[in-house]
py3Dmol code that shows the C-alpha trace and the ligand (Angstrom):
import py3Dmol

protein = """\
ATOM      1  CA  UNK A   1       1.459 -38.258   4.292  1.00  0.00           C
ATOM      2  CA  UNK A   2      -1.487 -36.614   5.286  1.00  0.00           C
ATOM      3  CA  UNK A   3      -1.048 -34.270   8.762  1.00  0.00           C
ATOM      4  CA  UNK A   4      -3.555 -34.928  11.385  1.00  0.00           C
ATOM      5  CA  UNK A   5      -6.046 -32.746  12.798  1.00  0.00           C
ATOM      6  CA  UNK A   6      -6.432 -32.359  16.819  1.00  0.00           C
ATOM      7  CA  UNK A   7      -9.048 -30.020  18.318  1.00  0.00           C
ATOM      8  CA  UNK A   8      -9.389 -28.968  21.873  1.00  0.00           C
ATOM      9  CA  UNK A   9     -12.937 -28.019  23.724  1.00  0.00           C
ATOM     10  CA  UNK A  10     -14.143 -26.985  26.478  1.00  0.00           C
ATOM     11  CA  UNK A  11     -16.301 -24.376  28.180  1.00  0.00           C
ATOM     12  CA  UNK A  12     -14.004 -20.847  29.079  1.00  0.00           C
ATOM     13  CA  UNK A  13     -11.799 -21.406  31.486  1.00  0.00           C
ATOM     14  CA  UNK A  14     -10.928 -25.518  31.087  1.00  0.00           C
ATOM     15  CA  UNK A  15      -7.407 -24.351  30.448  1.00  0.00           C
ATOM     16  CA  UNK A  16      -7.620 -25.080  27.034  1.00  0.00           C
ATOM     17  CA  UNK A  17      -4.582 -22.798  26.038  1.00  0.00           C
ATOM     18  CA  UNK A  18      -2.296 -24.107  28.239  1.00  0.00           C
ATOM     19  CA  UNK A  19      -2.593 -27.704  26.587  1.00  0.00           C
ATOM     20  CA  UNK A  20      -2.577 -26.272  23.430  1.00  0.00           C
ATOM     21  CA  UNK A  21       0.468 -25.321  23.881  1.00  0.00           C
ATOM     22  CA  UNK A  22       2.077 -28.215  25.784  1.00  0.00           C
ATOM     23  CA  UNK A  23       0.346 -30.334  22.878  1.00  0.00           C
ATOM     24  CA  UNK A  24       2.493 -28.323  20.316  1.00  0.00           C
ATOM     25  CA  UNK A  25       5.551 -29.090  22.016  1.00  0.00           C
ATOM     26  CA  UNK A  26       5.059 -32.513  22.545  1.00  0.00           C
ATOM     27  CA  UNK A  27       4.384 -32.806  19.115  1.00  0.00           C
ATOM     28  CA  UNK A  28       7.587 -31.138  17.939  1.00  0.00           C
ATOM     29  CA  UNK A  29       9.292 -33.021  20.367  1.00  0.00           C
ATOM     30  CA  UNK A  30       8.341 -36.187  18.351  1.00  0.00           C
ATOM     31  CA  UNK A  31       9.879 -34.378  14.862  1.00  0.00           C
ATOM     32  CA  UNK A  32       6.152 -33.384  13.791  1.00  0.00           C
ATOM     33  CA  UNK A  33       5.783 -30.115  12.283  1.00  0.00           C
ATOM     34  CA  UNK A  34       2.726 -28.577  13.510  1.00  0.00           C
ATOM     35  CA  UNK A  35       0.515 -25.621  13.317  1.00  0.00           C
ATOM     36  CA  UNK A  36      -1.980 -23.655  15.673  1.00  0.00           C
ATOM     37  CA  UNK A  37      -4.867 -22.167  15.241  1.00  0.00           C
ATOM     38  CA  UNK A  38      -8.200 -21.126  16.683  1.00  0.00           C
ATOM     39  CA  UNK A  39     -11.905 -20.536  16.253  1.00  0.00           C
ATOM     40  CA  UNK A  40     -13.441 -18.511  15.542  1.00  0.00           C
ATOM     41  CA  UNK A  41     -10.271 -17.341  13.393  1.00  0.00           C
ATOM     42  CA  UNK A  42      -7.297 -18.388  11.800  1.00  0.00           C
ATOM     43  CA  UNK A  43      -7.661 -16.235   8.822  1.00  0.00           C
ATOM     44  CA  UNK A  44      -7.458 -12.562   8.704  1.00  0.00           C
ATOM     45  CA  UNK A  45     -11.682 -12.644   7.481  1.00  0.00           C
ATOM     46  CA  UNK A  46     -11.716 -14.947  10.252  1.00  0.00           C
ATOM     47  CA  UNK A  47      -9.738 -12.863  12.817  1.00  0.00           C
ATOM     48  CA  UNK A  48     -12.214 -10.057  11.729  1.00  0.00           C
ATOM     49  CA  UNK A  49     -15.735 -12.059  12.001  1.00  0.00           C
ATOM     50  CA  UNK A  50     -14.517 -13.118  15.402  1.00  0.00           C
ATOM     51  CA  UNK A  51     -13.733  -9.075  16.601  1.00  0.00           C
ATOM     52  CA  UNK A  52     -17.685  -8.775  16.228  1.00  0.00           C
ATOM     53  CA  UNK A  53     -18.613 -11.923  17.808  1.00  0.00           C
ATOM     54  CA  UNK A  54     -17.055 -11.711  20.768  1.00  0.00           C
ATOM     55  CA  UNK A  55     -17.587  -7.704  21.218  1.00  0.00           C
ATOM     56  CA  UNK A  56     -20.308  -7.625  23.985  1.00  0.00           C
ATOM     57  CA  UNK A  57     -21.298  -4.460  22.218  1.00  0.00           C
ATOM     58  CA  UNK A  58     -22.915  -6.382  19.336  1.00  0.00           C
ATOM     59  CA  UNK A  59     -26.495  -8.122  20.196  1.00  0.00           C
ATOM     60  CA  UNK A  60     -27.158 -10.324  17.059  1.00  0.00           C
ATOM     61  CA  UNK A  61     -29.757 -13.678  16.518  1.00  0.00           C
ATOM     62  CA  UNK A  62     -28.436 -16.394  17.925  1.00  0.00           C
ATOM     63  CA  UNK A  63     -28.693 -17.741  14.300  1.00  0.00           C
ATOM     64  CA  UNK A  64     -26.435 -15.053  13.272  1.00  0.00           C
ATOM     65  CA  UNK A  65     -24.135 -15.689  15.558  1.00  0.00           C
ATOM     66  CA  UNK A  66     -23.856 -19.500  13.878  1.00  0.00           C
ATOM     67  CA  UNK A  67     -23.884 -18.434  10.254  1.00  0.00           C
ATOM     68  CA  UNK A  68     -20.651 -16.152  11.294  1.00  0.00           C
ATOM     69  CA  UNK A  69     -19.021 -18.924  13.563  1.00  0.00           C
ATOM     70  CA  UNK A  70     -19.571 -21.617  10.097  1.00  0.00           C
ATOM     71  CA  UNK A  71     -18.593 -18.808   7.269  1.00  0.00           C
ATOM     72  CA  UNK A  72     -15.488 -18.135   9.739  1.00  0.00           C
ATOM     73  CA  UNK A  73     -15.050 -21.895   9.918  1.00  0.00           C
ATOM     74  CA  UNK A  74     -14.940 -22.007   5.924  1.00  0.00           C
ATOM     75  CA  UNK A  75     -12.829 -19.600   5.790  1.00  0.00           C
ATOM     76  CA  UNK A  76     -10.021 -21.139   7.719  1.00  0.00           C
ATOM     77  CA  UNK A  77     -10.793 -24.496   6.400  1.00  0.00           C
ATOM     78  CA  UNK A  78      -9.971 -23.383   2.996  1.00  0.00           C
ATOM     79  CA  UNK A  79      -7.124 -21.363   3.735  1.00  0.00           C
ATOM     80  CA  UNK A  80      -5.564 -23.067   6.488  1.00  0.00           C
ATOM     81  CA  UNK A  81      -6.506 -26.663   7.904  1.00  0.00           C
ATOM     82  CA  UNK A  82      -6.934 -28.070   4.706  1.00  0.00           C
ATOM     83  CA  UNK A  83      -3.877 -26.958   2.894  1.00  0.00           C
ATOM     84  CA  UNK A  84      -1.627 -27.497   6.017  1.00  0.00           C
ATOM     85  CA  UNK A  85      -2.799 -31.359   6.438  1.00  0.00           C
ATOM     86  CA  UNK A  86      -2.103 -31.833   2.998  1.00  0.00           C
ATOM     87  CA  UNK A  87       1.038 -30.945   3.453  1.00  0.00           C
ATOM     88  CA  UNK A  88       1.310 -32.959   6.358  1.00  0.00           C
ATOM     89  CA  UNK A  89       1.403 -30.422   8.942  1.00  0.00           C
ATOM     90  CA  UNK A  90      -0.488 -31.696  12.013  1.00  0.00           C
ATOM     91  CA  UNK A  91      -3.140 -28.989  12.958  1.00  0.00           C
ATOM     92  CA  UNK A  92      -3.743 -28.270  16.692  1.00  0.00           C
ATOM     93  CA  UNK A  93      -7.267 -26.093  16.655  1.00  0.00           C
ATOM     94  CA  UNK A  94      -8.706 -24.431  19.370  1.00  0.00           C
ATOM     95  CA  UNK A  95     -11.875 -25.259  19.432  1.00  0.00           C
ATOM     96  CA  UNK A  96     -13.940 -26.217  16.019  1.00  0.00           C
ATOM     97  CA  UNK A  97     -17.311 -27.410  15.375  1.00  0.00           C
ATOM     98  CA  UNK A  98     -18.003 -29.127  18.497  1.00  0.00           C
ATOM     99  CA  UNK A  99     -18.052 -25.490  19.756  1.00  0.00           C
ATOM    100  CA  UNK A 100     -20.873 -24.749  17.667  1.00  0.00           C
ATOM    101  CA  UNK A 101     -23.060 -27.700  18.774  1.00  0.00           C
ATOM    102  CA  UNK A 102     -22.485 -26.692  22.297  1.00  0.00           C
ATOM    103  CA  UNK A 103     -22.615 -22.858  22.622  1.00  0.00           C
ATOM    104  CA  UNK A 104     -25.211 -22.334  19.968  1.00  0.00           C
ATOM    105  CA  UNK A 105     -26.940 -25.666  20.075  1.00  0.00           C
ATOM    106  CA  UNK A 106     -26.694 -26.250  24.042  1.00  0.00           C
ATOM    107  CA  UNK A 107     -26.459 -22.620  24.947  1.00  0.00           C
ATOM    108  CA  UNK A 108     -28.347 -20.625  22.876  1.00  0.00           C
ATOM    109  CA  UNK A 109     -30.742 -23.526  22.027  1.00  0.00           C
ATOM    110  CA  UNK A 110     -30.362 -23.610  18.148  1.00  0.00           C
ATOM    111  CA  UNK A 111     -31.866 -26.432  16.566  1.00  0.00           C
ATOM    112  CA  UNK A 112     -29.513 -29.378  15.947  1.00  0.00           C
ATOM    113  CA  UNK A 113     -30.400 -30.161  12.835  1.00  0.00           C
ATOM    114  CA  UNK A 114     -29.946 -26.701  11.561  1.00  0.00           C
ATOM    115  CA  UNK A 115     -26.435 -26.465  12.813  1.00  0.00           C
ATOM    116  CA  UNK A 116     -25.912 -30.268  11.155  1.00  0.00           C
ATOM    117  CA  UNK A 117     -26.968 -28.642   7.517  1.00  0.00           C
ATOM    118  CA  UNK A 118     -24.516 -25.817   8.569  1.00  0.00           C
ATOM    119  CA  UNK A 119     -22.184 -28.746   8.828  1.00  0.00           C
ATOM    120  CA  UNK A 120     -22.766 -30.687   5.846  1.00  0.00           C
ATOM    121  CA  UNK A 121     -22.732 -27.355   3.667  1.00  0.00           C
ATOM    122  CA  UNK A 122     -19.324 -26.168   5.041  1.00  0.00           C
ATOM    123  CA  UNK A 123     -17.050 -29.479   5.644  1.00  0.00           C
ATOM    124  CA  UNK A 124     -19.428 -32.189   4.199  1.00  0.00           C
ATOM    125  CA  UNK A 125     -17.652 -35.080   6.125  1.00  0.00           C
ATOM    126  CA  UNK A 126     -14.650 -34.236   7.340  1.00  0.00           C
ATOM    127  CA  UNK A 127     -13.977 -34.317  10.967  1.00  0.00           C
ATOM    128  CA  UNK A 128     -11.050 -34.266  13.516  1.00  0.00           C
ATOM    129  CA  UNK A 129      -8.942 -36.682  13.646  1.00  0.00           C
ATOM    130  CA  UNK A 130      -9.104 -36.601  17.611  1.00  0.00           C
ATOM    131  CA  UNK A 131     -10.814 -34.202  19.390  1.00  0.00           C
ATOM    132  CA  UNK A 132     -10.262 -33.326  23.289  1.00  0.00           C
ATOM    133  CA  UNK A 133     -12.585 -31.884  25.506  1.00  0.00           C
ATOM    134  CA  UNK A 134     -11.568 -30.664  28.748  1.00  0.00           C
ATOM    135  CA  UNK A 135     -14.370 -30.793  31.074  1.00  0.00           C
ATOM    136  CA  UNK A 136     -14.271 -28.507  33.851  1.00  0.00           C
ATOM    137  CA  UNK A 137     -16.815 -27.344  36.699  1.00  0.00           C
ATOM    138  CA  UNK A 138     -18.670 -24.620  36.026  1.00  0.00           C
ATOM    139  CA  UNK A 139     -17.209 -22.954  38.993  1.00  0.00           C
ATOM    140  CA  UNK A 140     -13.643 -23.874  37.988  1.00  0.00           C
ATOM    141  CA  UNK A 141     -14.131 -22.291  34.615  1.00  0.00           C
ATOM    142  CA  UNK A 142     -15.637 -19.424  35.942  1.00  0.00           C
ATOM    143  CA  UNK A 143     -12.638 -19.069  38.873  1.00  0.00           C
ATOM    144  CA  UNK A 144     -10.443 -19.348  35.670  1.00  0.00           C
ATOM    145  CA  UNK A 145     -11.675 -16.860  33.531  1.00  0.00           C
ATOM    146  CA  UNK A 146     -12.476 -14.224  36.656  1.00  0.00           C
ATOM    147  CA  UNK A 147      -8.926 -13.585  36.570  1.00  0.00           C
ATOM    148  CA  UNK A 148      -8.364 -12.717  33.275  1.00  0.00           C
ATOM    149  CA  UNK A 149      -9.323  -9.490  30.783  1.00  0.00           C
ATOM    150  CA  UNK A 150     -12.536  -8.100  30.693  1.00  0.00           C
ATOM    151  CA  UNK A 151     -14.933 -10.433  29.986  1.00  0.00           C
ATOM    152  CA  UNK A 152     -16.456 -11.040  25.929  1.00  0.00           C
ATOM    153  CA  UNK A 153     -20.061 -11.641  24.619  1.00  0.00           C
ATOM    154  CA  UNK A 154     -19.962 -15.324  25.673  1.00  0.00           C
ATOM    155  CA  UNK A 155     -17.591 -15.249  29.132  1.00  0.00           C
ATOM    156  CA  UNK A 156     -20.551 -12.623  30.352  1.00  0.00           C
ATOM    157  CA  UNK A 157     -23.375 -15.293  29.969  1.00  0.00           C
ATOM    158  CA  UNK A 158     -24.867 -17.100  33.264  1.00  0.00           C
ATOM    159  CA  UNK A 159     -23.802 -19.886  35.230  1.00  0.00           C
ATOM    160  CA  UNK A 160     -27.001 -21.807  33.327  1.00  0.00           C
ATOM    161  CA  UNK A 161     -25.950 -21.316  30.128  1.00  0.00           C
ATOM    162  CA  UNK A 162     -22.233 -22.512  30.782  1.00  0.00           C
ATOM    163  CA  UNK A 163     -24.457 -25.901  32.312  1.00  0.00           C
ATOM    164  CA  UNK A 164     -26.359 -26.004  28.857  1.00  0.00           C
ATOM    165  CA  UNK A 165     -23.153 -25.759  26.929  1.00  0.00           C
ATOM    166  CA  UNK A 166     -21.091 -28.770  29.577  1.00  0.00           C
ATOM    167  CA  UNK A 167     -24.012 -30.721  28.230  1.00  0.00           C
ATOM    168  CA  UNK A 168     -24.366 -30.436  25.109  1.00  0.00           C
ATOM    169  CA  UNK A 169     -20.291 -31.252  25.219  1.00  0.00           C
ATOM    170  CA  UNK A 170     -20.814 -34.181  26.949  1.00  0.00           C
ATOM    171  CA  UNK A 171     -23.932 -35.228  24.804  1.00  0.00           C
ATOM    172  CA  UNK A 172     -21.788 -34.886  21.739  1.00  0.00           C
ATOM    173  CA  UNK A 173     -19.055 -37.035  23.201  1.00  0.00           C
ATOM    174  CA  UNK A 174     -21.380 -39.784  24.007  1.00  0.00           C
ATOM    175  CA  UNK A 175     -22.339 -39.819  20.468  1.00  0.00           C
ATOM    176  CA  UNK A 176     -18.732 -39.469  19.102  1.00  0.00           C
ATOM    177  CA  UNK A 177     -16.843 -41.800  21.548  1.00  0.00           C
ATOM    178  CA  UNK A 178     -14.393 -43.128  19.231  1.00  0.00           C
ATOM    179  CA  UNK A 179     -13.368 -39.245  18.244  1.00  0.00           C
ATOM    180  CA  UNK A 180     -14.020 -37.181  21.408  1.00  0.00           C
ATOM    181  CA  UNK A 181     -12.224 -37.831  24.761  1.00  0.00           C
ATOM    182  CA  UNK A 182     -13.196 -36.357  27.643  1.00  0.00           C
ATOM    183  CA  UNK A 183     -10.948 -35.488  29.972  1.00  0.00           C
ATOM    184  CA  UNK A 184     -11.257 -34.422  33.731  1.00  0.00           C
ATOM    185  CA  UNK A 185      -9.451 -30.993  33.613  1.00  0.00           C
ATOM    186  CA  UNK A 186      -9.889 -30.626  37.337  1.00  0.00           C
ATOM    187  CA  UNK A 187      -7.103 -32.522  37.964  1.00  0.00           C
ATOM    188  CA  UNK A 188      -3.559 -31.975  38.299  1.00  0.00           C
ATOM    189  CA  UNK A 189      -1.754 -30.279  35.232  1.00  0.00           C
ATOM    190  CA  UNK A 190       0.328 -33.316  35.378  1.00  0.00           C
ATOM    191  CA  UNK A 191      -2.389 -35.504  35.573  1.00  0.00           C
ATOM    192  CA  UNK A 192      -4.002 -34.126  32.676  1.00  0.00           C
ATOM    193  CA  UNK A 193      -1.217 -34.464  30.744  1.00  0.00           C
ATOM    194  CA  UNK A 194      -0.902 -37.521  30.927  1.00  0.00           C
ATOM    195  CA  UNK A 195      -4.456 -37.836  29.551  1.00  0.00           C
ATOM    196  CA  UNK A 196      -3.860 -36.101  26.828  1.00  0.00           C
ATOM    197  CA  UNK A 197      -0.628 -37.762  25.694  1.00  0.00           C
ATOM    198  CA  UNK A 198      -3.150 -41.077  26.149  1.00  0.00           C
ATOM    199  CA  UNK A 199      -5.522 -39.607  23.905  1.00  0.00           C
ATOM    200  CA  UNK A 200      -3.372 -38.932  21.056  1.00  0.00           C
ATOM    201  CA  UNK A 201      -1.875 -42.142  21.603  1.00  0.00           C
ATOM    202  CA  UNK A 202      -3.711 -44.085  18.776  1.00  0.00           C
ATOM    203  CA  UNK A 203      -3.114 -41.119  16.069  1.00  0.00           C
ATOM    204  CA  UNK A 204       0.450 -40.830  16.825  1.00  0.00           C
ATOM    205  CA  UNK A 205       0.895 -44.376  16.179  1.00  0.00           C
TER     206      UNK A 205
END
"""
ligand_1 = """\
25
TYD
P -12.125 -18.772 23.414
O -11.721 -19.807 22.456
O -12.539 -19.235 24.755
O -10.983 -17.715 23.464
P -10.341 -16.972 24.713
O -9.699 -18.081 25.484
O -9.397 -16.038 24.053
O -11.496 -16.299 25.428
O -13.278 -17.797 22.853
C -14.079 -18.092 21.818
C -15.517 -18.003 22.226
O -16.315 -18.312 21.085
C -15.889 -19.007 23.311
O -16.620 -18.358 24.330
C -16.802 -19.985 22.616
C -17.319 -19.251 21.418
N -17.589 -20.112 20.240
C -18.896 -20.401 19.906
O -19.830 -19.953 20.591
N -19.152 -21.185 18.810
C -18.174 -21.679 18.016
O -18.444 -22.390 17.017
C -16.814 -21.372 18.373
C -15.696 -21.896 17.534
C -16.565 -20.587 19.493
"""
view = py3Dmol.view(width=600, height=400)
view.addModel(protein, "pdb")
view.setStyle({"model": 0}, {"cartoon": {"style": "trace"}})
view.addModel(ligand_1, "xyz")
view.setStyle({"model": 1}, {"stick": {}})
view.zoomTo()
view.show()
């Protein structure tokens, strides 16, 4: 049997990695065998492509920056998401293309249906299986991520581009419903647990 593929979303700081990680266990828990994995990554070229992109020493076009993000993407769906599913290893991802529509569409303004060509070319139609997205506050992410490291290319942008990207999140879940659930990551950890275990509900079946 097929695995099944789960990606997480949000803008930095939703707390993505901690519900990665609970997600894994859960998982396991249930006798799944399961693999993680991130984007831009997953792949050593991968790994490598996402050193530059998130160095705040590199200035690039913002169409650059979505050619790398998709050839990274291709990348790890050759070497990794594809071959583990058809195994039948589930594949928890952090972040995937829904990333794409709303840092470069929503926050750098790309146009949508050049990033749906980019799309087409490098997965044709495959999708998620379920995808979450956290939604946070701006100012919750940003309380978040002031704690950690020093800050990459994207965690230095402005309040208004973080806005951009929420939206273009939340656009792309209103036109996805059935795929993308949103859910409110300013609650309690327990809380939003709970959501997610609801959300994977119908794959786990
Ligand atoms: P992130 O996943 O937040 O990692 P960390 O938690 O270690 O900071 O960092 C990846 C960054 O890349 C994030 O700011 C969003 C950005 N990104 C895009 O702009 N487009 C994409 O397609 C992807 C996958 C990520």
């Amino acid at each position: 049997m097929r695995g099944k593929f789960i990606t997480l979303e949000g803008i930095d700081g939703a707390g993505k990695t901690t519900h990665l990680r609970w997600l894994e266990y859960f998982l396991k828990e249930r006798g799944e065998t399961v693999i993680i994995t991130r984007e831009p990554g997953g792949t050593p070229l991968g790994e490598a492509l996402r050193g530059i992109l998130l160095d705040d020493r590199q200035v690039m076009h913002a169409e650059t920056e979505a050619l790398l993000m998709f050839a990274a993407r291709r990348e790890h769906l050759d070497k990794v998401i594809l071959p583990a599913l058809s195994r039948g290893t589930w594949v928890i991802s952090d972040r995937f293309t829904d990333a794409s529509f709303a840092y470069q569409g929503g926050g750098r303004r790309l146009s949508l249906q050049k990033l749906n060509e980019l799309e087409c070319w490098v997965q044709g139609e495959f999708q998620p299986d379920v995808t979450l997205y956290l939604d946070v506050s701006i100012a919750s992410g940003r309380q978040r991520t002031s704690n950690i490291k020093q800050a990459d290319r994207f965690e230095k942008e402005q309040d208004e581009f973080f806005r951009r990207v929420r939206e273009a999140y939340l656009e792309r879940a209103k036109k996805f419903p059935e795929r993308i659930r949103v859910i409110d990551a300013n609650q309690s950890l327990e809380d939003v647990r709970r959501s997610v275990e609801k959300s994977i509900a119908t794959i786990c079946a």
